[in-house]
Backbone as a chain_set.jsonl record, in Angstrom:
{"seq": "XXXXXXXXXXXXXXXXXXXXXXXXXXXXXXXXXXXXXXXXXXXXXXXXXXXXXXXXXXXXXXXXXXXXXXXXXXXXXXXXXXXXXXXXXXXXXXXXXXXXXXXXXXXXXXXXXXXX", "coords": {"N": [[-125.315, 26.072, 211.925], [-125.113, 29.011, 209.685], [-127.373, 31.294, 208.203], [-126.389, 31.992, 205.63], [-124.641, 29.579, 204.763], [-126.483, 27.884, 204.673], [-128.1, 28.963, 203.034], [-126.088, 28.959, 200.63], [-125.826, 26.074, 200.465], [-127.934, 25.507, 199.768], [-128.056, 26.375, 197.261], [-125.562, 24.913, 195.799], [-124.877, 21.845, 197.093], [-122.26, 21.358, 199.054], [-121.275, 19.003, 200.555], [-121.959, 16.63, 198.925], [-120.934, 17.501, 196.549], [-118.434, 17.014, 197.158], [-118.383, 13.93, 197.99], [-119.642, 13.169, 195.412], [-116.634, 13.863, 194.119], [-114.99, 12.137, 195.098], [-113.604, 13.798, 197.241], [-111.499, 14.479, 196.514], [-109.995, 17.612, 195.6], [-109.279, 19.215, 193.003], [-110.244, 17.719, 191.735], [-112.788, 18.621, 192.071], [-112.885, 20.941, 191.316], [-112.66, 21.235, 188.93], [-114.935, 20.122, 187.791], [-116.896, 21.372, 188.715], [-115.469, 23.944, 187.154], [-116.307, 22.652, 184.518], [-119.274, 22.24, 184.822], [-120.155, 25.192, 185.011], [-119.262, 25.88, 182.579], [-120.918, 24.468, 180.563], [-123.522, 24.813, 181.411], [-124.246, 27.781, 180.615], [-123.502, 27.57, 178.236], [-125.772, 25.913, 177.894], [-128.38, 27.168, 178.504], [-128.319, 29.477, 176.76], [-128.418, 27.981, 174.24], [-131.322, 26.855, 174.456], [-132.491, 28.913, 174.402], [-132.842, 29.566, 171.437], [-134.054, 27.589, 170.651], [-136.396, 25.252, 169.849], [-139.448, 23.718, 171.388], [-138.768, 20.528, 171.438], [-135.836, 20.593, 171.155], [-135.519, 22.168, 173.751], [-136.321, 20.311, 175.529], [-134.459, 18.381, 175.573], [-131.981, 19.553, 176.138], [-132.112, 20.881, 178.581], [-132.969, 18.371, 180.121], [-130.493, 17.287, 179.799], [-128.841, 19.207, 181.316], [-130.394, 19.129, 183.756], [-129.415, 16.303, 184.256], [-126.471, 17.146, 184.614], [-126.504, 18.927, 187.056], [-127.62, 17.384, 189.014], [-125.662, 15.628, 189.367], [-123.488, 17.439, 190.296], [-124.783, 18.297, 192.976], [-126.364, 20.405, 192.337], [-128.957, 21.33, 193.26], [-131.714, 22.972, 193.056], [-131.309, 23.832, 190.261], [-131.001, 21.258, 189.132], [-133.996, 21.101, 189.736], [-134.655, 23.333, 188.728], [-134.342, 22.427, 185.775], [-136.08, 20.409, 185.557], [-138.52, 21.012, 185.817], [-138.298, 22.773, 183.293], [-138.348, 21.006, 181.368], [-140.777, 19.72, 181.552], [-142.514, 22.026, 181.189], [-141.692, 22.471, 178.383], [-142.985, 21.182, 176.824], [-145.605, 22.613, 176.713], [-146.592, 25.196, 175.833], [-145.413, 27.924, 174.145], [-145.058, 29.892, 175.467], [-145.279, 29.245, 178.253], [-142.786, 27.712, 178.151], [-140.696, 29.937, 177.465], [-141.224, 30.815, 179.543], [-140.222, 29.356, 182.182], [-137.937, 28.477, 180.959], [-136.618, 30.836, 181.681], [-136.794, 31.019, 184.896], [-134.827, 28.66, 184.913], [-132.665, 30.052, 183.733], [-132.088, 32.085, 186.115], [-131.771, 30.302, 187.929], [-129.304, 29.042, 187.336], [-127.573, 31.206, 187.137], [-127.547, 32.001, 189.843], [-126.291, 29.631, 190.963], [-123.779, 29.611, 189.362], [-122.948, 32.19, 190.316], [-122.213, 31.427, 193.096], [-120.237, 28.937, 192.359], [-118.669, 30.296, 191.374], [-117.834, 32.044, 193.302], [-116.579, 30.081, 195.058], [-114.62, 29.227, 193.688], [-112.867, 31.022, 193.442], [-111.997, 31.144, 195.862], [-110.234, 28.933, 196.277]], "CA": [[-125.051, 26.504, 210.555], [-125.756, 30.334, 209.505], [-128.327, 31.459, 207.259], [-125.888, 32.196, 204.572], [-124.215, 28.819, 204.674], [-127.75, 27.114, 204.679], [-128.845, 29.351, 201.337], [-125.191, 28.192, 199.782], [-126.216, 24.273, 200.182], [-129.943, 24.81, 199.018], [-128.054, 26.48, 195.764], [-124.925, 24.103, 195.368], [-124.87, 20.736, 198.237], [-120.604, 20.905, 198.831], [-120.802, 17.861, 201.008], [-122.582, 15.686, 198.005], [-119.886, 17.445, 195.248], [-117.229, 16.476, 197.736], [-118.547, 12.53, 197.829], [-119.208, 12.649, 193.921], [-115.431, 13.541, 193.547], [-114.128, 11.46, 196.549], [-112.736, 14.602, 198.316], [-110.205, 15.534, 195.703], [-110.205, 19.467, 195.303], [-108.903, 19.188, 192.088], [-111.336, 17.51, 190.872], [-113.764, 19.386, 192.281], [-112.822, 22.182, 190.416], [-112.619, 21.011, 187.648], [-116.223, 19.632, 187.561], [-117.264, 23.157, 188.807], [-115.955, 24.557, 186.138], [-117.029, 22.101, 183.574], [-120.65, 22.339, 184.976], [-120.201, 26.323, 185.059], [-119.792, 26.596, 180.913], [-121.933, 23.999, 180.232], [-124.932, 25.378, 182.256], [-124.384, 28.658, 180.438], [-123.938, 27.289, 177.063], [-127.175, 25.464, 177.716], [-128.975, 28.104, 178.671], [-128.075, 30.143, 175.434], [-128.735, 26.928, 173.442], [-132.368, 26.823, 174.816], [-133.399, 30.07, 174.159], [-132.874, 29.469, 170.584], [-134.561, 26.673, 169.725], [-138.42, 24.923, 170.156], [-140.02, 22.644, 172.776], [-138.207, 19.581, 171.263], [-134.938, 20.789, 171.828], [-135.114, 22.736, 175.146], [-136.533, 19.689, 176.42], [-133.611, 17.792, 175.154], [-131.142, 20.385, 176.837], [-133.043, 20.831, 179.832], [-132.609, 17.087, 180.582], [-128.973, 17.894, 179.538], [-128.512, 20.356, 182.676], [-130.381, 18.414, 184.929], [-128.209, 15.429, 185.224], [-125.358, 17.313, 184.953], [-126.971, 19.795, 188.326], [-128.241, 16.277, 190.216], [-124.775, 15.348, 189.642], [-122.814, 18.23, 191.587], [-125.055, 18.742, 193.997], [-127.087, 21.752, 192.319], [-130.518, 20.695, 193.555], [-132.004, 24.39, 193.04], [-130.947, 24.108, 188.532], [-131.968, 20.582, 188.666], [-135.744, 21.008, 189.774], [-135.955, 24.282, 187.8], [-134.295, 22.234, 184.911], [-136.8, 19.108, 185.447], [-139.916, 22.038, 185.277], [-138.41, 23.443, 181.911], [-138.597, 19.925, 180.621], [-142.289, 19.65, 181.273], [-142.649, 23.171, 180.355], [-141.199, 22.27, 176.814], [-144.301, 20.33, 176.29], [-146.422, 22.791, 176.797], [-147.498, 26.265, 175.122], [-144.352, 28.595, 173.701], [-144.837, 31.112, 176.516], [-144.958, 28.431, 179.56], [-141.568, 27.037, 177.319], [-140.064, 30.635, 177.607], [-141.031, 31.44, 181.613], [-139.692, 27.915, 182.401], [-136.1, 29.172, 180.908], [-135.865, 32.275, 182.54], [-136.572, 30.695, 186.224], [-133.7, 27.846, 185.25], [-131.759, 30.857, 183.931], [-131.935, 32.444, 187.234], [-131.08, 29.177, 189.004], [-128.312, 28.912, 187.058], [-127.006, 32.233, 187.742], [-127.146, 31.901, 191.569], [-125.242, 28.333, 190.935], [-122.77, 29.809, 188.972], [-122.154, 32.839, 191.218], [-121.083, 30.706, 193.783], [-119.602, 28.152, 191.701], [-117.339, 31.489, 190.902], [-116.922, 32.51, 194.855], [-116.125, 28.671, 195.483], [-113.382, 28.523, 192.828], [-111.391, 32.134, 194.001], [-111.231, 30.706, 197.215], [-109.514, 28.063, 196.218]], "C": [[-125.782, 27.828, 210.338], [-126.44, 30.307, 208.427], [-127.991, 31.418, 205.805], [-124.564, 30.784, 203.988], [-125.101, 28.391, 203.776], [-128.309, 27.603, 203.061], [-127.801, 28.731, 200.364], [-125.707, 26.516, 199.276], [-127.732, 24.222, 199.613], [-129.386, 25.115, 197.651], [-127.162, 25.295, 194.896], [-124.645, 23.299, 196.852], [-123.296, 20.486, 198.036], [-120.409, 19.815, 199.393], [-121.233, 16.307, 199.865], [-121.329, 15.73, 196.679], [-118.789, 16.289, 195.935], [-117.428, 14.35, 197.615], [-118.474, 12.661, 196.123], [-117.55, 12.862, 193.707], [-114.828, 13.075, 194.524], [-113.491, 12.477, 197.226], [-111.684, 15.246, 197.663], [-110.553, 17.196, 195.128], [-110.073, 19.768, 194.096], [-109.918, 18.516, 191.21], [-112.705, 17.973, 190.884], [-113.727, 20.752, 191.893], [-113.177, 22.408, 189.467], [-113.894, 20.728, 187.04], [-116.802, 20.59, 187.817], [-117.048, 24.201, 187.466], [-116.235, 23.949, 184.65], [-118.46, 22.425, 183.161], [-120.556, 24.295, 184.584], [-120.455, 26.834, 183.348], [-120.398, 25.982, 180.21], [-123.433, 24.652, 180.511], [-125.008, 26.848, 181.024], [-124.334, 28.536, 178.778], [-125.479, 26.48, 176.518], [-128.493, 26.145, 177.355], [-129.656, 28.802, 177.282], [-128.54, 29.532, 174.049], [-130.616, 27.221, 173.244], [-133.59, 28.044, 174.29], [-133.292, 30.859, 172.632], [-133.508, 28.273, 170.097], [-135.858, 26.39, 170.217], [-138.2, 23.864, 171.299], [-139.105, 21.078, 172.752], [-136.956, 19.269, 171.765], [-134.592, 21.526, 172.997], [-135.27, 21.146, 176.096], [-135.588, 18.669, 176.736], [-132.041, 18.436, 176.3], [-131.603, 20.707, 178.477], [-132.352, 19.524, 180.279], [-130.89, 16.882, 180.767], [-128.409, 18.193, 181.12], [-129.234, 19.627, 183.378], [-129.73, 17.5, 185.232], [-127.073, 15.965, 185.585], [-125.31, 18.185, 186.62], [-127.073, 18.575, 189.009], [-126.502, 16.186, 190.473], [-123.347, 15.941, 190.437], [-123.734, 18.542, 192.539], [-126.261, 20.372, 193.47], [-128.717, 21.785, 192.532], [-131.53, 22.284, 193.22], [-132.037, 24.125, 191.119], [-131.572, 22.555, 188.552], [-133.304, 20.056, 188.71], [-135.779, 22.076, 189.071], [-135.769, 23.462, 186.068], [-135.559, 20.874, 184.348], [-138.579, 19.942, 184.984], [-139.59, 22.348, 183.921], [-139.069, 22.204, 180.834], [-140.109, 19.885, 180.775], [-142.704, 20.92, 180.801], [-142.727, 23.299, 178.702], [-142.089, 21.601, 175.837], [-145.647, 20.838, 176.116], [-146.506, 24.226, 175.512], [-145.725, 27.118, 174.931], [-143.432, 29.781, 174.858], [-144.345, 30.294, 177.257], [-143.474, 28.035, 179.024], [-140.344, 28.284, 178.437], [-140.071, 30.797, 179.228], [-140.402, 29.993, 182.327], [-137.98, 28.255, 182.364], [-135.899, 29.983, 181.799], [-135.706, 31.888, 184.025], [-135.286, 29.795, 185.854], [-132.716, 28.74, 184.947], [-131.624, 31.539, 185.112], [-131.227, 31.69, 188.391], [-129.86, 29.252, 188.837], [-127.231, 29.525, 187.173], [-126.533, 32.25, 189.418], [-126.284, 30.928, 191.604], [-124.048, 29.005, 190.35], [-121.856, 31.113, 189.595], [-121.637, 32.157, 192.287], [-120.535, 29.648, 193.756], [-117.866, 29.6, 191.997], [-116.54, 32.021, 192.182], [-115.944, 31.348, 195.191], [-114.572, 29.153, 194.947], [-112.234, 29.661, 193.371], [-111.05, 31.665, 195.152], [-110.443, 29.677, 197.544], [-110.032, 26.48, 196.155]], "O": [[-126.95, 27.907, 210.717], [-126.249, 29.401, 207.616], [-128.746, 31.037, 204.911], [-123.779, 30.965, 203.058], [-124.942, 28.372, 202.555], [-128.773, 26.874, 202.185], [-128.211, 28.079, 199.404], [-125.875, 26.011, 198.166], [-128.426, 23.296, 199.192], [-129.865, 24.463, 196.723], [-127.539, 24.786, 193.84], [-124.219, 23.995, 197.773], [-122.889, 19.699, 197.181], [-119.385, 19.257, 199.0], [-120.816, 15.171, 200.086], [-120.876, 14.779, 196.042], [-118.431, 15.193, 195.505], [-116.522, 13.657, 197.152], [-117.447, 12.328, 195.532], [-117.057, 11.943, 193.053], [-113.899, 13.79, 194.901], [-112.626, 12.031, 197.981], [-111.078, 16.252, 198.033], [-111.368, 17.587, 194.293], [-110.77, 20.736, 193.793], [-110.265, 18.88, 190.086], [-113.565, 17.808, 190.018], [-114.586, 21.576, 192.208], [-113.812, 23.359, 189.011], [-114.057, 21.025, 185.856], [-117.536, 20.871, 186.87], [-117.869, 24.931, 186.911], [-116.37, 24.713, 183.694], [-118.915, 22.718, 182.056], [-121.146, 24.507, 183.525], [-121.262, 27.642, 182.888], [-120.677, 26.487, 179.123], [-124.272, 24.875, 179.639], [-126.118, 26.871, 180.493], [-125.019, 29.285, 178.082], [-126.051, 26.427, 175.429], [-129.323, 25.939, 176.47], [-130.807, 28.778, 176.845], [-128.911, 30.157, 173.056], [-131.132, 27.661, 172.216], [-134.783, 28.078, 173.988], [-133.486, 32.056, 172.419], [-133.373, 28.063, 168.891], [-136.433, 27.192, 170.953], [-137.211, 23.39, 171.858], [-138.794, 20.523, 173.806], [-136.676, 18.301, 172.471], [-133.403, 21.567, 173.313], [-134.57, 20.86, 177.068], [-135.633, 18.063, 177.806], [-131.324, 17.733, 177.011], [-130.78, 20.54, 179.377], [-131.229, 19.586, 180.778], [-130.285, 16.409, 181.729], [-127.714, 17.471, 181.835], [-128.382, 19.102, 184.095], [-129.277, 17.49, 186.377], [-126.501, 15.586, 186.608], [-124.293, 18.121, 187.31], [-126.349, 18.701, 189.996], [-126.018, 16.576, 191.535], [-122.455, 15.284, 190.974], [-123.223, 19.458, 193.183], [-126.767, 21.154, 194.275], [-129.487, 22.371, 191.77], [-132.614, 21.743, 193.439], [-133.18, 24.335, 190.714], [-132.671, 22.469, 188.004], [-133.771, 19.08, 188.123], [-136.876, 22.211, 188.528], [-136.623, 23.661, 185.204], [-135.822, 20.523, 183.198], [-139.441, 19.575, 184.185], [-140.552, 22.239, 183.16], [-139.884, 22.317, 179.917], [-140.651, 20.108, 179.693], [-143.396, 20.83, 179.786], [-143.497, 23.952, 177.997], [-142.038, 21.473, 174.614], [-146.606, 20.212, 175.665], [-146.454, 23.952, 174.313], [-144.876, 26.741, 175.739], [-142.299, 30.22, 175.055], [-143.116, 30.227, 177.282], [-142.783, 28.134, 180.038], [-139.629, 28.036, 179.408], [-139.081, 30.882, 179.955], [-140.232, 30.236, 183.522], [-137.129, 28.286, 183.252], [-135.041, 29.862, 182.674], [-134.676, 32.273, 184.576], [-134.369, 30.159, 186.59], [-131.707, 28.598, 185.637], [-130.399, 31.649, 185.181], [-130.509, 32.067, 189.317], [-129.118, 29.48, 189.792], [-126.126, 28.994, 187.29], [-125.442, 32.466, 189.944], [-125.306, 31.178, 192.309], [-123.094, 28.886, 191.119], [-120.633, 31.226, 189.523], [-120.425, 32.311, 192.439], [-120.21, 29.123, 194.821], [-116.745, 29.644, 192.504], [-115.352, 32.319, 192.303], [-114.773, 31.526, 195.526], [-113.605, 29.379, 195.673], [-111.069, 29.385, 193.655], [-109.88, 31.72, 195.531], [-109.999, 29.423, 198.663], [-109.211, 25.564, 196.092]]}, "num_chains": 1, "name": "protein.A"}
């Protein structure tokens, strides 16, 4: 496996999506791009509101990341959540790493989906 496979599966695990949707492509699309405007409406959500509700949203985006395979969004989303508990700043630098995750997930959420 090449280096640039190996970084794909540390951001999104395709053999784990592929078991959560039994192998259907179609549905693996579809849950791609479910997760894709969720994640980004989360995001946006988060960085409007306090510790109560990020931590709320946070938890949000991590099951929905455990659940395709985004192992990368749901450990930075499982840090925001303890983050959310803490001091306003640690709150905010907490977002910005799961916004980053989320970005790399959703760029190749986006390569995934042109390729069919």
């Amino acid at each position: 496996m090449d280096s640039a496979v190996k970084a794909d599966e540390a951001v999104l695990d395709r053999s784990h999506l592929a078991r959560m949707t039994l192998g259907n492509r179609n549905l693996e699309h579809e849950v791609l791009e479910l997760f894709d405007r969720q994640a980004e409406l989360l995001i946006g959500r988060m960085r409007k509101t306090d510790g109560p509700g990020v931590l709320a949203l946070a938890h949000a985006l991590k099951g929905s990341a455990a659940g395709i395979g985004a192992g990368q969004v749901a450990q930075a989303a499982e840090a925001t959540e303890r983050a959310a508990r803490g001091s306003a700043e640690e709150c905010a630098a907490a977002i910005d790493r799961l916004a980053e995750a989320v970005t790399q997930a959703r760029a190749l959420i986006a390569e995934w989906l042109r390729q069919g």
